[in-house]
C-alpha positions as CSV (number, residue, x, y, z in Angstrom):
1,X,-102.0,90.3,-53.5
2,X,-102.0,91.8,-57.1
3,X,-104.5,89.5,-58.2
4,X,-106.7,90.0,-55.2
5,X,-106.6,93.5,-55.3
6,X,-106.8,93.6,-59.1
7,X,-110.2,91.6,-59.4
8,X,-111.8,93.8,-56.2
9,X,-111.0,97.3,-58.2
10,X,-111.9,95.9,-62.0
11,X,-115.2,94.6,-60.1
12,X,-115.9,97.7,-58.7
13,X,-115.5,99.8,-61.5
14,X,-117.6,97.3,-63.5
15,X,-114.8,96.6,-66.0
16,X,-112.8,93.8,-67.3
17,X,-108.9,93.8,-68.0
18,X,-110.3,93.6,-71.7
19,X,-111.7,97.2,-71.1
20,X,-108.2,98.7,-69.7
21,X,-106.2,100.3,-72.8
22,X,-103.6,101.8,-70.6
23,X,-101.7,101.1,-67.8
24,X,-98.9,102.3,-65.0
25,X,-97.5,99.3,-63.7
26,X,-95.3,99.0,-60.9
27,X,-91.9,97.6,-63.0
28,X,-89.3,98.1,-59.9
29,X,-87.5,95.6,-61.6
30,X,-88.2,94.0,-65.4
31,X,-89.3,90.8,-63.7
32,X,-92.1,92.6,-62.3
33,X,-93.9,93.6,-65.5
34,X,-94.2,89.9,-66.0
35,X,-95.6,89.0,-62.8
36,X,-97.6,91.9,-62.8
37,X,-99.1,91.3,-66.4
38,X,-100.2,87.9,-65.3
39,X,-101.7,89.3,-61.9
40,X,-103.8,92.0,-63.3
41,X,-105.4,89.6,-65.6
42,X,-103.9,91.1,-69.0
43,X,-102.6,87.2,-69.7
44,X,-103.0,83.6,-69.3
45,X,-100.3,82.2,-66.5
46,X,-97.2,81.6,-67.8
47,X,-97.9,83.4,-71.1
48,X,-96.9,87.5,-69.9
49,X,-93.4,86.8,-71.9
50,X,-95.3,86.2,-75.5
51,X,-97.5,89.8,-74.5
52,X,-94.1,91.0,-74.4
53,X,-92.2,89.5,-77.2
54,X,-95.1,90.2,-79.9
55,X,-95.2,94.0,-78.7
56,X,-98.8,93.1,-77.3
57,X,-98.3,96.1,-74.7
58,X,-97.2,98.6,-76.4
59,X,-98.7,101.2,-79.2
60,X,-100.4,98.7,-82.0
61,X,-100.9,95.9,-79.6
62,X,-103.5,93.5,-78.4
63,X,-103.1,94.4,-75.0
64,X,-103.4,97.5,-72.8
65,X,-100.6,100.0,-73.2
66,X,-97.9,99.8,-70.8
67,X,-96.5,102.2,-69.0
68,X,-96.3,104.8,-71.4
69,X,-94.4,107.1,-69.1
70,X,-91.4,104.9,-69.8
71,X,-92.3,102.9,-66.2
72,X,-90.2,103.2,-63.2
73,X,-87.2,101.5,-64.6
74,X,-87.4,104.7,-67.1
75,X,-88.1,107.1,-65.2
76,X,-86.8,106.6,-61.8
77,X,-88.4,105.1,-58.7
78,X,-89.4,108.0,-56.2
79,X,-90.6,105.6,-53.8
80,X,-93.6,108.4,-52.2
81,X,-94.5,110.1,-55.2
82,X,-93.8,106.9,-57.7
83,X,-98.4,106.4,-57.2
84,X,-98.3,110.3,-58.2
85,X,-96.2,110.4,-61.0
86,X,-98.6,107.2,-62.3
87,X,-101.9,108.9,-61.4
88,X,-101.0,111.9,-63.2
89,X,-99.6,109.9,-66.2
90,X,-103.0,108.2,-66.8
91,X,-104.9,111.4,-65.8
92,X,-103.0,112.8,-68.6
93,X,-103.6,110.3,-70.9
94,X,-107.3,110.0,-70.5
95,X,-107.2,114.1,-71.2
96,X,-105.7,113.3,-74.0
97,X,-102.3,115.3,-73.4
98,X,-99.8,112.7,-73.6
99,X,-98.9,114.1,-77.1
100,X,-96.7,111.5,-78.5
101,X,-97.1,109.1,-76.4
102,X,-101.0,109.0,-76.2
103,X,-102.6,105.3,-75.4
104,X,-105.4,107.0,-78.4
105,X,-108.5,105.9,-78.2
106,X,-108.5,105.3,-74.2
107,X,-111.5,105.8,-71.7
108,X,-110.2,103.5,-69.7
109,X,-106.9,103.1,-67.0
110,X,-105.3,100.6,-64.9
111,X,-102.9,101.7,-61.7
112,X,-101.0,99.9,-59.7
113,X,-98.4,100.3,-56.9
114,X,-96.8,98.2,-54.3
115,X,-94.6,98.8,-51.4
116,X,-92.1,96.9,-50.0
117,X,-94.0,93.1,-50.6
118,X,-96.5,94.3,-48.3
119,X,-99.5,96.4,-49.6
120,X,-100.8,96.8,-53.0
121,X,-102.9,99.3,-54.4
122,X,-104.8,99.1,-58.0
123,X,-107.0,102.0,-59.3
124,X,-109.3,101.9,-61.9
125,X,-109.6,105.5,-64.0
126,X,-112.6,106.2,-66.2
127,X,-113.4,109.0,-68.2
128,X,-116.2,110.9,-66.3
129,X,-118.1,111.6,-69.7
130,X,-117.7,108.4,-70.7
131,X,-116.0,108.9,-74.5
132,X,-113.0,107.9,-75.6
133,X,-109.8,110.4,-75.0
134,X,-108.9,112.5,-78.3
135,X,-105.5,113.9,-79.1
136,X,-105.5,117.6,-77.6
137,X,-102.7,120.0,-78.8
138,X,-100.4,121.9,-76.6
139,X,-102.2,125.0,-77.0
140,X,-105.9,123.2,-75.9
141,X,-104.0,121.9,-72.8
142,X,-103.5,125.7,-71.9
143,X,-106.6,127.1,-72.6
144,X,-108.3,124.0,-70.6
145,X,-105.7,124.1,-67.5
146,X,-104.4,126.5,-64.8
147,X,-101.0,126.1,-66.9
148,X,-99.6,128.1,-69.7
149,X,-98.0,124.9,-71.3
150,X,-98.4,121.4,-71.4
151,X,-97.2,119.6,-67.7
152,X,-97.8,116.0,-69.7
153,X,-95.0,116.8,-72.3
154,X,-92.8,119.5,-70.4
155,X,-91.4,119.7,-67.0
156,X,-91.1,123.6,-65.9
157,X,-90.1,124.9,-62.3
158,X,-93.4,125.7,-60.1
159,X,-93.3,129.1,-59.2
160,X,-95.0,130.5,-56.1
161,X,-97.6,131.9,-59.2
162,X,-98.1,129.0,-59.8
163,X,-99.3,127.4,-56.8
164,X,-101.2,130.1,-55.7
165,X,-103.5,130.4,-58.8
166,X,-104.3,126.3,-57.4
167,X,-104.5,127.3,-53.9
168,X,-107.4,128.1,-51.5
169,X,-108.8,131.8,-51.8
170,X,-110.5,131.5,-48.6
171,X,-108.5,129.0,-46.2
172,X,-104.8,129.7,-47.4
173,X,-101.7,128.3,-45.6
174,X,-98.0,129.3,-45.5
175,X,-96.4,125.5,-44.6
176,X,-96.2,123.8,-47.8
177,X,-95.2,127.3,-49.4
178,X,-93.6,129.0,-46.9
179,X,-89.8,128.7,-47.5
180,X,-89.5,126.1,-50.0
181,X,-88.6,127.7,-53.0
182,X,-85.6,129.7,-51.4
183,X,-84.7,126.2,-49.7
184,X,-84.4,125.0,-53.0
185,X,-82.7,127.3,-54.8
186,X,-79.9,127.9,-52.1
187,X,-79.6,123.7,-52.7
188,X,-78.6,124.6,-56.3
């Protein structure tokens, strides 16, 4: 299914897995990356392990970068928002906002997701001007975004501000706001 999927998307964005320098893979479980790196092209079958064991996909390698959120196994699994968390991972890395952990360089991102053994999804990302990403500071991230700090190298609590300076001006509703944040708080 990987592969399949993987060859329809690269096609349709008119890229190779030469092109991708970074990726979110779906690493539920360290075996994965291996199948994974095989099915999305990025090696020869049966070779994934020597990608791995000569640091091929990571910072300084031949290959794509890996999961430079830390991958699922890092980060946790949150089985709904796991495609999020990835989307805005590689959204932030084509920015250039990754900080330390920038994939430099990049104009070009690989996504993929699975669920339960039966559906697969890969997305290609491409820069929409077409250049390669450059490093951006923190304080370029908040002059260029709705935020006053950097979301790709800090996690801060969402405050009803927050969501409304993101929110419709003309067709505004209450049920994703509503109660939430006292719901949350009275959790804590």
């Amino acid at each position: 299914m990987t592969r399949r999927a993987a060859q329809v998307a690269l096609k349709e964005a008119g890229v190779t897995p030469k092109d991708i320098k970074v990726c979110e893979l779906h690493d539920c479980f360290s075996a994965n990356e291996l199948i994974l790196l095989e099915g999305l092209g990025f090696s020869e079958p049966g070779k994934a392990h020597h990608m791995v064991r000569n640091g091929d996909i990571t910072y300084g390698g031949k290959g794509p970068i890996v999961n430079p959120s830390g991958g699922l196994i890092s980060k946790g699994h949150p089985l709904g928002a796991t495609g999020l968390a990835q989307c805005a991972e590689l959204t932030w890395q084509l920015r250039g906002w990754a900080n330390n952990r920038l994939a430099e360089g990049s104009d070009v991102a690989l996504q993929h997701n699975l669920g339960l053994g039966g559906a697969v999804v890969v997305t290609v990302y491409k820069r929409a001007d077409g250049a390669k990403n450059q490093k951006a500071s923190d304080e370029e991230v908040k002059q260029s975004s709705q935020f006053d700090y950097n979301p790709a190298v800090e996690a801060r609590y969402v405050s009803k501000e927050d969501g409304d300076k993101v929110r419709s001006k003309t067709v505004r509703s209450e049920y994703a706001l509503g109660d939430t944040l006292e719901k949350i708080q009275s959790r804590l």
